[in-house]
C-alpha positions as CSV (number, residue, x, y, z in Angstrom):
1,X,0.0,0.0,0.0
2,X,1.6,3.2,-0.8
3,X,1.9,5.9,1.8
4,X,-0.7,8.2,0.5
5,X,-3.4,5.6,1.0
6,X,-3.6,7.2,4.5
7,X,-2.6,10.7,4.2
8,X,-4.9,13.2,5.2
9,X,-6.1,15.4,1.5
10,X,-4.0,18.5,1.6
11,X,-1.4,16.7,4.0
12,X,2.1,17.0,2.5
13,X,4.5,13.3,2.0
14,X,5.7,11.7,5.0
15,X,9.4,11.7,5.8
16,X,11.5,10.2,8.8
17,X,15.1,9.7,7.5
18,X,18.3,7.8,8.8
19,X,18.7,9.8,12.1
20,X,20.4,8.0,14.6
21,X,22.0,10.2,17.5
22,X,26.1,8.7,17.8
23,X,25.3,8.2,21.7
24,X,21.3,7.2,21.9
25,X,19.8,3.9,20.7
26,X,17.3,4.4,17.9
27,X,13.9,4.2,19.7
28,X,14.9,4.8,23.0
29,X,12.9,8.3,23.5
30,X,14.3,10.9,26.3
31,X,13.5,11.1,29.2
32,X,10.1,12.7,29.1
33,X,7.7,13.6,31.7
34,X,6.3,11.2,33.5
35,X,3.6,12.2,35.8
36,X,0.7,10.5,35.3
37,X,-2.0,13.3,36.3
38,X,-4.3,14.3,33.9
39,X,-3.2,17.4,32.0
40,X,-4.0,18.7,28.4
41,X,-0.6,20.2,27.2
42,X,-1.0,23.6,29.0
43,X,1.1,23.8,32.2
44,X,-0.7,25.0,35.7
45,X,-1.3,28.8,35.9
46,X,1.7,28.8,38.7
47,X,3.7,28.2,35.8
48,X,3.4,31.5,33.9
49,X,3.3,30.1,30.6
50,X,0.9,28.4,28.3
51,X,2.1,25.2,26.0
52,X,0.4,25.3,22.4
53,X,0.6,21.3,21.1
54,X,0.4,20.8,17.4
55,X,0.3,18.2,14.7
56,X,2.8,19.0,11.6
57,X,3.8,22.2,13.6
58,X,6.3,24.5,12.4
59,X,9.6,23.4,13.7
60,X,13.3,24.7,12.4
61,X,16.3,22.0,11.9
62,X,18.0,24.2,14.7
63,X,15.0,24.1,17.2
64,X,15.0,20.2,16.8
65,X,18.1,19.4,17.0
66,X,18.7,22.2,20.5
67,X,16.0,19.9,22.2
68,X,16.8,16.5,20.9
69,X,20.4,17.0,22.3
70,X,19.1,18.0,25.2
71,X,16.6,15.4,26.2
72,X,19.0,12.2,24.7
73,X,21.7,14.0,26.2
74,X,24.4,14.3,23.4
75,X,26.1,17.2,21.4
76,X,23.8,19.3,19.3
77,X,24.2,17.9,15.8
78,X,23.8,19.7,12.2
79,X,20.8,17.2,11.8
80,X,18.3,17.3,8.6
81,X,15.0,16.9,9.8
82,X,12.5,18.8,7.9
83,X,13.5,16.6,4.8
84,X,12.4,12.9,6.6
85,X,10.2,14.4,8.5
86,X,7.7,16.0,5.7
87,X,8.7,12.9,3.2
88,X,8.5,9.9,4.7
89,X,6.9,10.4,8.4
90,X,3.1,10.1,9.0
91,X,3.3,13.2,10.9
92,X,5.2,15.0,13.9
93,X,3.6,16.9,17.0
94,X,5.2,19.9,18.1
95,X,4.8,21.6,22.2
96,X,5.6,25.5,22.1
97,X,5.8,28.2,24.7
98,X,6.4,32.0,24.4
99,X,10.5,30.9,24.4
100,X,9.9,28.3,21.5
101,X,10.0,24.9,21.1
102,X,9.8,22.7,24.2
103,X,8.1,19.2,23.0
104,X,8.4,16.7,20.1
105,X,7.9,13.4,18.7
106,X,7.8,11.9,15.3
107,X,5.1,9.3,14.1
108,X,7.0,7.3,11.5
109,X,4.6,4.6,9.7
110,X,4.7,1.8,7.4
111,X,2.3,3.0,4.6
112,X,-0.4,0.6,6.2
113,X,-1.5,0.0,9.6
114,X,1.9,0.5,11.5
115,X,3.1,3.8,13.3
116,X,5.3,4.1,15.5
117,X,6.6,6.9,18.0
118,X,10.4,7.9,17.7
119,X,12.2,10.9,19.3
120,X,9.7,11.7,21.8
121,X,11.9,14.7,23.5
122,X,10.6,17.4,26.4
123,X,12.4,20.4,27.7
124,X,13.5,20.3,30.9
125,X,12.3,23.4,32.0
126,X,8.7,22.1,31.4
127,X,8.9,18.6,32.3
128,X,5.9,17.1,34.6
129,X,3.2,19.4,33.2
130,X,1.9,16.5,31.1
131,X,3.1,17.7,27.7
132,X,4.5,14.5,26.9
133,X,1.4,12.8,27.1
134,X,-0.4,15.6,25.6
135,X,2.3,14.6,22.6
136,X,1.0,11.3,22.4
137,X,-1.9,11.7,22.6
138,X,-2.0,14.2,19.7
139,X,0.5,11.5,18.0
140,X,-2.3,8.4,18.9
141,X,-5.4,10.8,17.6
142,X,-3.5,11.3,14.4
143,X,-2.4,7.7,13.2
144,X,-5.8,7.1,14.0
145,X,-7.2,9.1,11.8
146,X,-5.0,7.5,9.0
147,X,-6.4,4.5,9.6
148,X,-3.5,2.6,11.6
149,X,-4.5,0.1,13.3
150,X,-1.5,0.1,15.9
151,X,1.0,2.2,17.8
152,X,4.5,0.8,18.2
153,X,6.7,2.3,21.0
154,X,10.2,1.3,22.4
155,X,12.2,2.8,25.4
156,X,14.8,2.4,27.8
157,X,12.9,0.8,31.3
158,X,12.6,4.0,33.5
159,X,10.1,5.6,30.7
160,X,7.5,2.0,31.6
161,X,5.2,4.4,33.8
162,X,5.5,7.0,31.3
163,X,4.3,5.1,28.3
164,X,2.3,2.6,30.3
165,X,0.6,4.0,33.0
166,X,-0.2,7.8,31.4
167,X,-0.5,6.8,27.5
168,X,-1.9,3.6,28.0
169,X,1.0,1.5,26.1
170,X,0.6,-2.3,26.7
171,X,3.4,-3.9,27.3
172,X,4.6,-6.2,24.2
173,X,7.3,-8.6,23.4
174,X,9.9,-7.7,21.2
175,X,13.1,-7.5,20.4
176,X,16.3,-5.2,19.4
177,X,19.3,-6.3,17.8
178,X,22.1,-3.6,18.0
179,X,24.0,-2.9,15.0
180,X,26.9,-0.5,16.4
C-alpha cells in the first residue's frame, strides 16, 4: 500500500530519514515527563506560561536538533529533519511556549496499519506538566485518523510508567538487535 493511502487530503509526504543520534539507541525516547495526572498540554497557571501542542507544527532544523540534544543527552548535531520528516513520516507533533519549542515526537509509519513513535523529546524546564502525554496523545489521535491500526513504541525501562501508565502503552514482546 503506498503511503498516500492514509494521508490526510492536503497533508504533505511523509518523511523520517536515517537519524540515529552517535550516543542514543534508535527508539529509545528521552526522558520525558512522566507524571501521570491528567493534563491537556498547558502547564498549571503557577507556571506562567501556556504550552500550544500541534500536529505537523512549524519546527526549524535548529530548534530540533537544541532539544533533541538536550533530552537524549548528546552534542547538538547539524541534523536534517525537515527533509524525513515531511517525506516519509506520517506526521510529527510539536509543544511551544512564548521561548519556543519545548516538545516533540515523530510518528514514523509503514504506509499501512503500522506507526510508530520515535524521538519523543521534552524540555526540561517544562517537564511534569503533562506535555509529553499531551504529545501522544495528539500522535495516537492522528495515526488514527490515518487508519493505523497500531501504535508501536520502544524505550529504555525508566520511561515503563511513562508510556504505560499515562499513555496507555501495553506492554509487548519484542526485540532489538544492535547494529553498532
Amino acid at each position: 500500500m503506498s503511503n498516500d493511502a492514509h494521508r490526510a487530503p492536503g497533508d504533505p509526504s511523509p518523511d523520517v530519514g536515517d537519524h540515529t543520534p552517535d550516543d542514543a539507541c534508535p527508539g529509545d525516547p528521552a526522558p520525558v515527563d512522566d507524571d501521570a495526572a491528567p493534563n491537556d498540554g498547558t502547564p498549571p497557571d503557577d507556571a506562567g506560561s501556556t504550552v500550544a501542542v500541534e500536529w505537523r507544527g512549524e519546527a526549524t532544523n535548529d530548534e530540533i536538533n537544541v532539544l533533541h540534544a538536550e533530552a537524549f543527552e548528546h552534542r547538538v548535531l547539524d541534523d536534517n529533519w525537515l527533509t524525513p520528516l515531511t517525506t516519509l513520516s506520517l506526521g510529527w507533533v510539536t509543544a511551544r511556549d512564548e521561548d519556543g519549542l519545548v516538545g516533540f515526537v515523530n510518528v514514523i509509519w509503514d504506509g499501512g496499519v503500522h506507526a510508530f513513535i520515535e524521538d519523543t523529546a521534552v524540555a526540561e524546564r517544562v517537564r511534569r506538566r503533562g506535555i509529553g502525554r499531551r504529545l501522544i496523545a495528539v500522535a495516537r489521535e492522528h495515526a488514527t485518523a490515518a487508519e493505523c491500526e497500531w501504535l508501536h513504541v520502544d524505550f529504555d525501562d525508566h520511561l515503563r510508567s511513562f508510556y504505560f501508565d499515562a499513555c496507555g502503552f501495553a506492554p509487548t514482546n519484542a526485540g532489538l538487535m544492535q547494529l553498532r
